[in-house]
C-alpha positions as CSV (number, residue, x, y, z in Angstrom):
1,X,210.2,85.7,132.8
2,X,210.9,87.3,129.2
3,X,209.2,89.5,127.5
4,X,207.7,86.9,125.0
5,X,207.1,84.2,128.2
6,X,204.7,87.4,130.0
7,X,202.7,88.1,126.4
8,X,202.0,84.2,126.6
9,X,201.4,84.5,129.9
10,X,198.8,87.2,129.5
11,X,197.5,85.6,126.4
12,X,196.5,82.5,128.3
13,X,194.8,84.2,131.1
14,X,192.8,86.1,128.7
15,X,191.9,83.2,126.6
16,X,191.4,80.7,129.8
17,X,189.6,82.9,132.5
18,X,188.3,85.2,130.0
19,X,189.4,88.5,131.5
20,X,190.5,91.1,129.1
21,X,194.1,91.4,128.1
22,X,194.3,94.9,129.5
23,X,192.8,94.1,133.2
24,X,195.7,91.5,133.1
25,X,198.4,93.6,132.0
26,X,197.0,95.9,134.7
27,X,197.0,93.2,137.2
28,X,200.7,92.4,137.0
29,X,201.4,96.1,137.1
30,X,199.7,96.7,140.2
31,X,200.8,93.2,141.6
32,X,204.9,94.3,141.0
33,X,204.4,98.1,142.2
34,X,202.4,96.1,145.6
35,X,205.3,93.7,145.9
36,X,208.0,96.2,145.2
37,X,206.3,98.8,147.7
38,X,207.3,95.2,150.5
39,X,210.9,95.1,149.4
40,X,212.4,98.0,149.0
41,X,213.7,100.0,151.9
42,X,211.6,103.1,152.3
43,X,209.2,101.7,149.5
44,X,207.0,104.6,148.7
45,X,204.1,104.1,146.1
46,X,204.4,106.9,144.6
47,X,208.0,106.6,144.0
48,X,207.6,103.1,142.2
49,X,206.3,102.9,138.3
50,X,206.3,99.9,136.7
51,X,204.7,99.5,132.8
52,X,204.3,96.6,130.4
53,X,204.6,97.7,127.2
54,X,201.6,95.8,125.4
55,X,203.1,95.0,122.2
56,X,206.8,93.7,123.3
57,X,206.3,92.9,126.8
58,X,208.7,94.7,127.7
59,X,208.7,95.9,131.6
60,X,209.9,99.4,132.5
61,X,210.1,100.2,136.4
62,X,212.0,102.6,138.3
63,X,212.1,103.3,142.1
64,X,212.8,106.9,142.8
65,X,213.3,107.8,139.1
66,X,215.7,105.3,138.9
67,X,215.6,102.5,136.1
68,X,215.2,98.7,137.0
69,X,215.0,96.1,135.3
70,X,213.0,92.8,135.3
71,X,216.1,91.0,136.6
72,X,216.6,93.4,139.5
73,X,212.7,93.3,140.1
74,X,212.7,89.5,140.3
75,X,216.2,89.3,142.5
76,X,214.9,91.8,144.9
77,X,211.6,90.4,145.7
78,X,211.9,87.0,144.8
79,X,210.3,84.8,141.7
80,X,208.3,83.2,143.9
81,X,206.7,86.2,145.5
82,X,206.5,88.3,142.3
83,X,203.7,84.9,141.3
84,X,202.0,85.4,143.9
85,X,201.2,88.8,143.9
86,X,200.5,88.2,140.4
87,X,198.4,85.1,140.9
88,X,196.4,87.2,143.5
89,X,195.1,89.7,140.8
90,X,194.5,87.9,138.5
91,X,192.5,86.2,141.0
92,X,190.4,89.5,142.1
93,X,190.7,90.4,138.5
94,X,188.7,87.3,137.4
95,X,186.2,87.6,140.4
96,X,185.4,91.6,139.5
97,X,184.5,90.2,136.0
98,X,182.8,87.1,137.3
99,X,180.9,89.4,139.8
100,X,179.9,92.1,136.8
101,X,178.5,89.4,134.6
102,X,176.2,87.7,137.2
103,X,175.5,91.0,138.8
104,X,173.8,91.8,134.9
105,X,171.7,88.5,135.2
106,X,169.9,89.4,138.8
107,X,166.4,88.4,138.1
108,X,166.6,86.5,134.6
109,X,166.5,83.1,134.3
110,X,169.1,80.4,134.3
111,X,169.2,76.9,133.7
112,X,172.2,74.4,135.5
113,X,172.7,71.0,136.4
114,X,172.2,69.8,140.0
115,X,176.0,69.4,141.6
116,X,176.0,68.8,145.4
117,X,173.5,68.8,148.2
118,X,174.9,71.0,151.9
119,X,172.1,72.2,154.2
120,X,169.5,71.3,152.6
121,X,170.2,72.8,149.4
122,X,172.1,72.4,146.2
123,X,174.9,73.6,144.0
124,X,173.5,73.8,140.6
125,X,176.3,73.9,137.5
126,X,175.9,77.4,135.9
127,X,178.4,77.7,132.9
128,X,181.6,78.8,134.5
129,X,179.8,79.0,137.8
130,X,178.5,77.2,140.6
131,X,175.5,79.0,142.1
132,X,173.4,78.0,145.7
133,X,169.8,76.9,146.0
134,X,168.8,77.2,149.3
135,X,166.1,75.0,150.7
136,X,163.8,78.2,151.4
137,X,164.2,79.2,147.7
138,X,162.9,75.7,146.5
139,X,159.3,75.0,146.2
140,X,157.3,73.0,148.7
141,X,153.9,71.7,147.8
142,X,151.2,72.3,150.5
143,X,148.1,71.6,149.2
144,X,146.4,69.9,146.1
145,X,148.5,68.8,143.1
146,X,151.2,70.5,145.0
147,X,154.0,67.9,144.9
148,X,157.4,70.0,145.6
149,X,160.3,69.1,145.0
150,X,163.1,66.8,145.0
151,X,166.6,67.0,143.3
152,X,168.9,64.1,142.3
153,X,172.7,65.1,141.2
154,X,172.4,65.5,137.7
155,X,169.1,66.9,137.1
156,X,168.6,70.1,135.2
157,X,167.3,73.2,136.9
158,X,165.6,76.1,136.3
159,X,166.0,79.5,138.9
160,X,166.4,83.3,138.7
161,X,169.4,84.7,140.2
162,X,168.1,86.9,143.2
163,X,171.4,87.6,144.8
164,X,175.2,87.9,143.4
165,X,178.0,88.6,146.3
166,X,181.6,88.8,146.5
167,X,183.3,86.6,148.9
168,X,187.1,87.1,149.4
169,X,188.1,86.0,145.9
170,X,185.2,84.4,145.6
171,X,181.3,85.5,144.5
172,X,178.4,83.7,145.8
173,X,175.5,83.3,143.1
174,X,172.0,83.0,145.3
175,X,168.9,81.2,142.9
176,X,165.4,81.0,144.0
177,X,162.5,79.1,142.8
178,X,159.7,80.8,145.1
179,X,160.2,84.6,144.3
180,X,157.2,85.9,141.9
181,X,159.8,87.0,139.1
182,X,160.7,83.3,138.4
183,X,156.3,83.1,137.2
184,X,156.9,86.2,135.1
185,X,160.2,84.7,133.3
186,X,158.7,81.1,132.7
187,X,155.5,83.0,131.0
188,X,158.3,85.3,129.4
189,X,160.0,81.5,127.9
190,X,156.6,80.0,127.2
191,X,154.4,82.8,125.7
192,X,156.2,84.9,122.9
193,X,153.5,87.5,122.8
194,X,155.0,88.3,126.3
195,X,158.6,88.1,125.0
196,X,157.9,90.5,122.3
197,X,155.9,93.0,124.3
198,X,152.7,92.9,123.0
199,X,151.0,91.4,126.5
200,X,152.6,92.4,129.5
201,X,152.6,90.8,132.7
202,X,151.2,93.6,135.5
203,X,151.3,92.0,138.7
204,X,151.9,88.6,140.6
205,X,150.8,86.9,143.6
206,X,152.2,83.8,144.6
207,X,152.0,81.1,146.8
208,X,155.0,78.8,146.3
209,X,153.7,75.1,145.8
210,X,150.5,76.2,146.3
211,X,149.1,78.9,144.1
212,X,149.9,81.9,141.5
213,X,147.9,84.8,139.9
214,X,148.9,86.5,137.5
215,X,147.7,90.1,135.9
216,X,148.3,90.6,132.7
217,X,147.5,93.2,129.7
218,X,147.9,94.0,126.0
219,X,149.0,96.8,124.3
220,X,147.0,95.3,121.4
221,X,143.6,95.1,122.2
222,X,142.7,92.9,119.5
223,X,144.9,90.7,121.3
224,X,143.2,87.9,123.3
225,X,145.7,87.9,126.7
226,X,144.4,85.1,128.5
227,X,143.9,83.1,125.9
228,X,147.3,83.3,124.6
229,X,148.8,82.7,128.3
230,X,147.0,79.6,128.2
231,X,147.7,78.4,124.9
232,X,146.2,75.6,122.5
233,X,144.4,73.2,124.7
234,X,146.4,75.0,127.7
235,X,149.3,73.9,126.3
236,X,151.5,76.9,127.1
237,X,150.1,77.4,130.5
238,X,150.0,73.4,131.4
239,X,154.4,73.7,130.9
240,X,154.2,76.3,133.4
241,X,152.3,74.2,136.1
242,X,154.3,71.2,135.8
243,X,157.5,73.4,136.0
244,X,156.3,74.7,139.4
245,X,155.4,71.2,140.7
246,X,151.3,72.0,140.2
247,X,151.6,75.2,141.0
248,X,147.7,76.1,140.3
249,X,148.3,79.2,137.8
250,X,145.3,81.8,137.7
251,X,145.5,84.4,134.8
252,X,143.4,87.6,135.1
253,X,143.0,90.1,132.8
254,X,144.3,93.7,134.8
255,X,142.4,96.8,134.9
256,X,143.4,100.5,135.5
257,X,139.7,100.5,137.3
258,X,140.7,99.2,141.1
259,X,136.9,97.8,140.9
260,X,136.5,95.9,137.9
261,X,140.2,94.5,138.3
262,X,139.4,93.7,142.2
263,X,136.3,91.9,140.5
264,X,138.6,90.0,138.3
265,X,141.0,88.8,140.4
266,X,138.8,86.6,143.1
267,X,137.5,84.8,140.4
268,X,135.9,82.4,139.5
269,X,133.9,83.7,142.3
270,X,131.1,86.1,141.4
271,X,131.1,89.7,142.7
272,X,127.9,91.6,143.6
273,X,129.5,94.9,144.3
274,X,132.9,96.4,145.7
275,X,133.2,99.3,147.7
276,X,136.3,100.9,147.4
277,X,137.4,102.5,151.1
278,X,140.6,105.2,149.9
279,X,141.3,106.1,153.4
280,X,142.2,102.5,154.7
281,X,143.4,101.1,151.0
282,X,140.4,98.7,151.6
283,X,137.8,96.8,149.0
284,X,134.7,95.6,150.7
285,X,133.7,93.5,148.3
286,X,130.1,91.6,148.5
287,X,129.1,88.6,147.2
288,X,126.0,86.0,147.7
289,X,126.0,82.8,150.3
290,X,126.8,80.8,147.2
291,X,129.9,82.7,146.2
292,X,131.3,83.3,150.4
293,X,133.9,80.3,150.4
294,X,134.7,80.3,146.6
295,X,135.5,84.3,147.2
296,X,137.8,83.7,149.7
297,X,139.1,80.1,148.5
298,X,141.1,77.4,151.0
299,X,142.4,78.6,154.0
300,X,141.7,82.3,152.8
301,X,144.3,81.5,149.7
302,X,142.2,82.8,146.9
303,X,140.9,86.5,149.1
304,X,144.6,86.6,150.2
305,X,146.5,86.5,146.5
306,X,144.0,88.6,145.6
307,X,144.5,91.3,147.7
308,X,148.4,91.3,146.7
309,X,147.3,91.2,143.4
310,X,145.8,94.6,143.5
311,X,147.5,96.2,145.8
312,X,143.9,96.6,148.4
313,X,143.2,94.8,151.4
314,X,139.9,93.2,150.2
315,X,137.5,92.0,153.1
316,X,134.8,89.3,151.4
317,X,131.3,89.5,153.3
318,X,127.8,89.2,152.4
319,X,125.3,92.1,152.4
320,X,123.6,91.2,155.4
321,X,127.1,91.1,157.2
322,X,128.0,94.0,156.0
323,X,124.4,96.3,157.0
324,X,125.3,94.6,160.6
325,X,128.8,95.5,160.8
326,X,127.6,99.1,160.3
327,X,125.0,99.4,162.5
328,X,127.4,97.9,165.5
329,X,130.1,100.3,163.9
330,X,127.9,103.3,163.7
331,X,126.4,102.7,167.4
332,X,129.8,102.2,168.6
333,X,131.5,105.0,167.4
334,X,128.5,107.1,168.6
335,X,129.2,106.1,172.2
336,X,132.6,108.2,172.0
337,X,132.4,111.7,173.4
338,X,132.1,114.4,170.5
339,X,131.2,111.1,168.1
340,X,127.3,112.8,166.3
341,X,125.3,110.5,164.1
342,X,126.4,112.2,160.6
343,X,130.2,111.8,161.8
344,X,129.7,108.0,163.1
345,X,127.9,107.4,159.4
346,X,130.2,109.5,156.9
347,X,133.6,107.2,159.5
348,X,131.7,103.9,158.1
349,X,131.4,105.0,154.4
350,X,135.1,105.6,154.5
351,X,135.4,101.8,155.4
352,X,136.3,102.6,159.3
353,X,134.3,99.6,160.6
354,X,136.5,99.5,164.4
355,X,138.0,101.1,167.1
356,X,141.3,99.5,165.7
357,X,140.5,101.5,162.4
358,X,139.7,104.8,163.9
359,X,142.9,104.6,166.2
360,X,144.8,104.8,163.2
361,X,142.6,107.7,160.9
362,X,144.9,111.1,160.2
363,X,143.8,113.7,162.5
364,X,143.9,116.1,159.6
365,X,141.3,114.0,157.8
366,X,139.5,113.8,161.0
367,X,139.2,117.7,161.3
368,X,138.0,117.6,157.7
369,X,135.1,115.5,158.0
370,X,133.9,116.7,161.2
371,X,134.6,120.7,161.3
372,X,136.0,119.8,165.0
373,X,139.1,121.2,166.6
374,X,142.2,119.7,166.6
375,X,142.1,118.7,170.2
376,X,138.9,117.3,169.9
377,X,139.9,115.3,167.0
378,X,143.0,114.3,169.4
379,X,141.1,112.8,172.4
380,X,138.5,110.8,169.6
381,X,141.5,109.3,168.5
382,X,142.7,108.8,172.0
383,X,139.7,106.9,173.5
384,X,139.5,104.8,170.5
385,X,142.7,103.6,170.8
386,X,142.3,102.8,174.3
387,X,139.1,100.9,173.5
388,X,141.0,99.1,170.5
389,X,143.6,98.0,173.1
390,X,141.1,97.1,175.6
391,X,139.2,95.1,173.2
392,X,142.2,93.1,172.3
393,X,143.4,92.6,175.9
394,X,139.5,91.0,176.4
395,X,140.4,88.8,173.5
396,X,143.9,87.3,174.7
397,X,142.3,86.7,177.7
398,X,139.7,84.6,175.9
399,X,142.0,82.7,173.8
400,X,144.2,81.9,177.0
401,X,141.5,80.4,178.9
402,X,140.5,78.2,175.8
403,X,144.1,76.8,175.5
């Protein structure tokens, strides 16, 4: 190879895999000094330099301080084996850049073109890259309107890239229709407001197939955010749903108050009252007969996406339920040795409610609402672990006999 053949040579590459002309005058450096280090008798790395020079193409190498030319290079080693080692940078070359620019695109959205089916999944066409949906990152309807979905080769794709890794020369590309991000780019696509940053999307909850809500706020107040997620005649929102198969899509407006945004998100039920429990991270959150299944939704869906939402574990109850789940708690905690009255009462105003919950209390906050020692503290927490496990022993002994 002349001079003129390698500038060609590294032209090409540069122009066809669209690796930069130094990483490829690089490549063949490191790729003669590696195949040189093979062939020469006491090869040392140190004592081999080889450099292109970029304008002529010129290739100056000694071993040992010692000039060498191309001709001796190639004679030595072997043409052959001299591409190789070439090819195989340029190879690792092209997957480190492949790697870097679909490392940049983790969690932003891509479109493709459905290649192959292995597995269960597909290959979907990215340009200059073929990237894996798995089955467990597709959506599968499970309930009303939720139809999931079902690929033919040559259908178009939308996905996020959730994972990018090398393989030998290769990199994997990993795309996911399920993960919550996926939501918050389609709204990104479909609502410009969002784009721009003048609503911003807080939080999301999702069921794949099933159901989505979304939190969202404006740094404009004068800016209506739910309306403009949902668009003229729900137009924006509507693109969304039949993107996700009929994905239901609930859009609730987020609040820096844990109580009005807890009320918010379990709509369209109507909340009575929530009772914020710190120590536990739980919302008791009453509501009226009426309002008891609607609060919690189908198979606890709407309760459940709510309570991701916001980041609380929300219990739904009525206010009868909840006066006799304090009295039983109250009368049960009171049966523990060094458990008075005022301590039981102030335990069920934090939102303790079981021996389950008392097992797990800090002993330190203990101490602090009950001015008892530290080993008094200790064996409360003690027996009402051993009650809690008792308790649950009684109840797979129950559930055995019924199956």
């Amino acid at each position: 190879m002349n001079p003129s053949e390698l500038l060609r040579y590294v032209d090409t590459i540069h122009r066809d895999k669209g690796i930069g002309k130094e990483e490829v005058f690089q490549g063949i450096e490191a790729a003669l000094i590696s195949a040189m280090k093979k062939n020469y008798a006491g090869g040392d790395e140190n004592m081999i330099s080889v450099h292109i020079d970029r304008e002529s193409g010129e290739v100056n190498a000694a071993f040992g301080g010692e000039p060498i030319s191309l001709e001796e290079i190639v004679k030595r080693i072997g043409a052959q084996t001299a591409k190789q080692v070439m090819i195989q940078k340029i190879r690792e070359a092209e997957c480190d850049r492949v790697y870097a620019e679909f490392q940049g695109l983790i969690n932003q959205m891509v479109m493709g073109v459905v290649g192959r089916f292995e597995q269960g999944g597909c290959t979907v066409k990215l340009p200059g890259m073929d990237a894996l949906l798995p089955k467990s990152e597709q959506i599968h309807g499970t309930s009303r309107g939720g139809r999931g979905e079902g690929y033919r080769i040559g259908d178009r794709v939308r996905a996020v890239i959730v994972d990018v890794r090398k393989q030998a020369s290769r990199v994997k590309v990993t795309l996911s229709r399920v993960r919550p991000v996926f939501v918050a780019r389609l709204f990104e696509h479909e609502v410009p407001e969002i784009a721009d940053g003048v609503i911003e999307i807080k939080s999301i909850a999702r069921k794949p197939g099933v159901r989505t809500k979304v939190a969202v706020w404006s740094v404009d107040q004068r800016v209506d955010c739910k309306g403009a997620c949902v668009g003229m005649r729900g137009s924006r929102v509507r693109n969304i749903v039949d993107e996700l198969g009929g994905e239901r899509i609930d859009i609730v407006l987020w609040s820096s108050d844990p109580v009005e945004f807890i009320k918010e998100s379990l709509q369209p039920a109507e909340v009575e009252e929530v009772i914020l429990c710190s120590m536990l991270g739980r919302a008791i959150v009453l509501v009226n007969e009426q309002n008891l299944s609607l609060a919690i939704g189908r198979h606890g869906q709407n309760v459940l996406l709510a309570s991701k939402l916001c980041g609380w574990d929300i219990e739904i109850m009525t206010a009868d339920k909840l006066q006799g789940q304090l009295d039983q708690a109250v009368a049960a905690f009171c049966s523990i040795e060094g458990v008075s009255t005022d301590l039981a009462e102030s335990l069920t105003g934090e939102g303790f409610m079981s021996y389950d919950d008392l097992s797990i209390i800090e002993p330190d906050a203990l101490m602090e609402m009950s001015g008892l020692s530290e080993e008094e503290v200790n064996a409360i927490i003690e027996e009402a672990e051993r009650r809690s496990e008792e308790q649950d022993n009684q109840q797979n002994v129950v559930e055995d006999e019924q199956d």
